[in-house]
N, C-alpha and C positions, 0 to 999 in steps of 0.2 A: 403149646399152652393156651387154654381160652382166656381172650381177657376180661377183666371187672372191672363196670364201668360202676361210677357214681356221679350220678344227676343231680346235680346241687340249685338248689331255686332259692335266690334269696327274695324275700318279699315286706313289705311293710303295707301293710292293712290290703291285703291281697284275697282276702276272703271270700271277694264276688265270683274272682278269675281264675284262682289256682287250682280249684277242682278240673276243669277242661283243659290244662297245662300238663297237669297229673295224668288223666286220664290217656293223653295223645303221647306222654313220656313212656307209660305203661307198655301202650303199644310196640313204640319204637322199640323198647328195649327187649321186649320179648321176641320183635325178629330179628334182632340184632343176632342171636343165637347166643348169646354174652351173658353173662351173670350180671346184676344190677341190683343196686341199690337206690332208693331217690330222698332226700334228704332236703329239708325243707328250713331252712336259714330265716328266724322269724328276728325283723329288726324291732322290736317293742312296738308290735302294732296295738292298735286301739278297738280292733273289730273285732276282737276275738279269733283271728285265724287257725290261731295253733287249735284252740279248743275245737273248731269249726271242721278244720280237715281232720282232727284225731278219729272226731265222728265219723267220718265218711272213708277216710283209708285208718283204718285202724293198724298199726304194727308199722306206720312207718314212720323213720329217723326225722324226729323234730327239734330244732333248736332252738331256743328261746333267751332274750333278751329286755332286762329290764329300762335299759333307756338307749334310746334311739341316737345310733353312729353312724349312718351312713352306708352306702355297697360295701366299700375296700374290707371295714370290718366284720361286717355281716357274712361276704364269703368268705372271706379268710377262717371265720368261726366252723364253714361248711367243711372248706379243706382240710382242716385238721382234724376235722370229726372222719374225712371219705377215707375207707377202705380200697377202694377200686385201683385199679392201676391207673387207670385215667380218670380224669373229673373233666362231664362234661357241667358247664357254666351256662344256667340257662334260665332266661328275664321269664322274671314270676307270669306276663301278659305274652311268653310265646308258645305256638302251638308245632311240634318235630311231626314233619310226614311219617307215614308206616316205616318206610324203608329207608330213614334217618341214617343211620348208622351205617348203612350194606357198606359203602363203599370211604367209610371214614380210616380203616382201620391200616389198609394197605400203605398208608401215608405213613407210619409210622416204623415201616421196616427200613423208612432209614435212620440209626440212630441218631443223628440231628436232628430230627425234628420236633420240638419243643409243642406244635399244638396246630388243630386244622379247624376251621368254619367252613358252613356249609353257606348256598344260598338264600338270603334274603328278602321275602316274599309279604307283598300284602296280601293282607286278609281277604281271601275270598274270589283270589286273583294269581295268577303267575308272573306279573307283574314285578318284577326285580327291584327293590328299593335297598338292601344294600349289599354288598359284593365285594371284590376283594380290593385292599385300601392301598389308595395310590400316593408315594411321598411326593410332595415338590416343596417348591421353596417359593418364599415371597420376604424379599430379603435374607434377614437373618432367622426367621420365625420357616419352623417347617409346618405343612398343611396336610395335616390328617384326615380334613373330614373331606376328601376324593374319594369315589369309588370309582374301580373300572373293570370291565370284561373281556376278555382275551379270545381272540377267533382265532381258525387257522392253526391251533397247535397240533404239533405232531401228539402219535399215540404216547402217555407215560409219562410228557410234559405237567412238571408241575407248578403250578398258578403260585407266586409268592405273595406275599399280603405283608404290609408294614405290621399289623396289628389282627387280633382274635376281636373279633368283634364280643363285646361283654354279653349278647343276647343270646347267643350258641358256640362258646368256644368248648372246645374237645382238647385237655392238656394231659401232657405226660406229668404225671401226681408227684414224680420224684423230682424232676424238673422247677414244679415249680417251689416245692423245699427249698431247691437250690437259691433262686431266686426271692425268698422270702415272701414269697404271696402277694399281694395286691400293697401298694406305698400306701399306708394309711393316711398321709398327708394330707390325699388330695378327698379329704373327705369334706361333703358329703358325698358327693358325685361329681361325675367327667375327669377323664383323662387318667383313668385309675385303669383301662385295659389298654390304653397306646401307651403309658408307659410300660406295661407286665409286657407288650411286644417288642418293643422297644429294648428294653432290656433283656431280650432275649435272644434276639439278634445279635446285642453286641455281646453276647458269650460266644457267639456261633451256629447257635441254634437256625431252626426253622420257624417261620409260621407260616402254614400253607392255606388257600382254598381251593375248596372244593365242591364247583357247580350243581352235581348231582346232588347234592344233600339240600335238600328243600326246607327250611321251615316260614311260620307265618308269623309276623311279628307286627305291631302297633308302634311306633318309635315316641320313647317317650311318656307314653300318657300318664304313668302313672308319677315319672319325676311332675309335669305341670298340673295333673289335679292338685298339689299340696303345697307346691310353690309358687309365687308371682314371678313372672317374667322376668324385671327386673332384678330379684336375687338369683335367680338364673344365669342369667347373665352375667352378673359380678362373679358367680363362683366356678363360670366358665372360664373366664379371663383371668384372674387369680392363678388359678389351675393351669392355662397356659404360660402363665409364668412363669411357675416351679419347673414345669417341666423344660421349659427353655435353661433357668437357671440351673438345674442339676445334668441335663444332658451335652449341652453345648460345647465346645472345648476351643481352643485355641482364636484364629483369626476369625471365625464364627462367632463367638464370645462376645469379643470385643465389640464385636459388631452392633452385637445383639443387646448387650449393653447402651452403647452410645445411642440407637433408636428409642431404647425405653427412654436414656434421659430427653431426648429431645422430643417422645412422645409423651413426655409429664410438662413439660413447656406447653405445647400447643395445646393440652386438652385441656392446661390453666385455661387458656386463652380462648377456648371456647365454651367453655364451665361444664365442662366433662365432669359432673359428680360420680357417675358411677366407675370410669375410670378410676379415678381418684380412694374408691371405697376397693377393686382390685387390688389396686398396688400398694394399698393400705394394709390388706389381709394378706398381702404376698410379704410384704419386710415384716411381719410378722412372723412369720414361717422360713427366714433368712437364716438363722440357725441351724434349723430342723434338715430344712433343703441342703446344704451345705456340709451335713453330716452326712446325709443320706448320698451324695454323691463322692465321699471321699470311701462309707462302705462297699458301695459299687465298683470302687475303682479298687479296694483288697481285694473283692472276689474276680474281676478280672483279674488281677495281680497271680490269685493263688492258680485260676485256670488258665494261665499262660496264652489270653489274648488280650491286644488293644484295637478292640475296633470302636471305632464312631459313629456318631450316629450318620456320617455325611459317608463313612465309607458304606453304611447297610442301605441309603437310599438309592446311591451309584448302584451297586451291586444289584437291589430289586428293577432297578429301570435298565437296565443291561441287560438281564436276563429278559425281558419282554418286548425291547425296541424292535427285532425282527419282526413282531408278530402285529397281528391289526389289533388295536386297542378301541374300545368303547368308553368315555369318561362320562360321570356324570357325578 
């Protein structure tokens, strides 16, 4: 059976870029050999986008939004709309090589595997900027934004990744139902694709990469055209709070706990204001968070795993320790 993909692009006032996004999606998907759909996630932009691209691709899948929420709910709006067996996940600012897809598809004749990214590329360049994502630790707080590249593997070896990168992730559609789509929590943005990987793993799942799959990506630009640094920042850090709080478990925990208090101590002490506005927005979302990890922990329950997040990082660094690693 051939598969159907849906290309989902969310964007907020993406009017200038999304035409050459579109265009380079097009291609991809026609030599993919696959049926395709590409479906355009509009967050209540201001530039007129949806009106802009209706003009120039006429007949394709537009969704539209009266007030502005952020990724999580923006594709989330995508995925419920895609037909496709898969949804490829893909930033309104990137561009998929011709032959995108050739070799995305074989990944998924194992049925664990929950979703694969391809390589990471600037603009204009083969240049690697981002690649498949390496866990570690630093204390109790895990560190998602490593990348690394793996040499030396045998034929059929497959690259694990902590996480789908949100710029070109390729998921199994029914999968991520299972999963509930993106935590709107963590809205407006960050840390709304490392936890969808995150919590994917700990079903059992896969998230794989895959070097051959090229595309061109710009990181960012279009979160810092509309935001200042500093709230950036806040709602980075925010965001890695929830996700510490809702994933963490045991002597980890505690851990993880006892640092935040004694890191709300010292940043008094050095007038840490924007700390102070994180963890401000984070006990706000204490409930929320706290729900959201006790429904995580029913659908473990009903799919009869308990893994952690400390057993999925053991596990990805195990499976690569033999081989020569690239960090960066």
């Amino acid at each position: 059976m051939i598969p159907f993909i849906s290309i989902l692009i969310p964007t907020f006032n993406g009017s200038g870029i999304l035409p050459e996004t579109i265009r380079a999606a097009i291609i991809a998907g026609k030599n993919s050999g696959c049926g395709f759909e590409i479906i355009v996630s509009d967050d209540a932009s201001t530039d007129n986008t949806p009106v802009n691209i209706r003009k120039e691709f006429p007949g394709l899948k537009i969704i539209t939004a009266e007030i502005n929420c952020g990724f999580a709910v923006t594709a989330n709006k995508g995925i419920k709309s895609a037909s496709g067996d898969f949804v490829l996940l893909l930033n309104s600012d990137t561009l998929l090589s011709e032959n995108y897809f050739n070799t995305q598809f074989s990944f998924f004749e194992d049925k664990n595997t929950f979703g694969v990214m391809g390589r990471i590329c600037e603009p204009g360049s083969e240049r690697t900027i981002d690649a498949a994502k390496y866990p570690s630790w630093n204390g109790s707080r895990l560190i998602s934004t490593g990348n690394f590249m793996v040499a030396n593997t045998p034929p059929g070896f497959i690259i694990p990744t902590l996480f789908l990168s949100g710029a070109n992730a390729l998921m199994d559609r029914k999968k991520i139902f299972t999963l509930g789509g993106f935590n709107e929590i963590y809205s407006p943005f960050y840390m709304e694709d490392v936890d969808l990987g995150v919590r994917a793993w700990r079903l059992g799942w896969k998230c794989c990469y895959d070097p051959e799959a090229v595309c061109y990506h710009n990181p960012s630009s279009t979160i810092k055209k509309y935001y200042n640094n500093r709230f950036i920042r806040q709602i980075s850090k925010r965001n890695k709070m929830i996700f510490h709080f809702i994933h963490l478990a045991g002597v980890r925990r505690i851990l993880w706990i006892t640092e935040t208090v004694l890191n709300l101590i010292f940043r008094w002490m050095i007038l840490d204001a924007g700390y102070y506005r994180s963890f401000y927005g984070f006990s706000g979302l204490c409930t929320e968070s706290l729900r959201n990890k006790r429904q995580f922990g029913k659908i473990q329950k009903e799919m009869g795993v308990a893994l952690s997040v400390e057993n999925i990082t053991t596990s990805i660094r195990k499976q690569i320790q033999k081989f020569t690693i690239t960090r960066f």
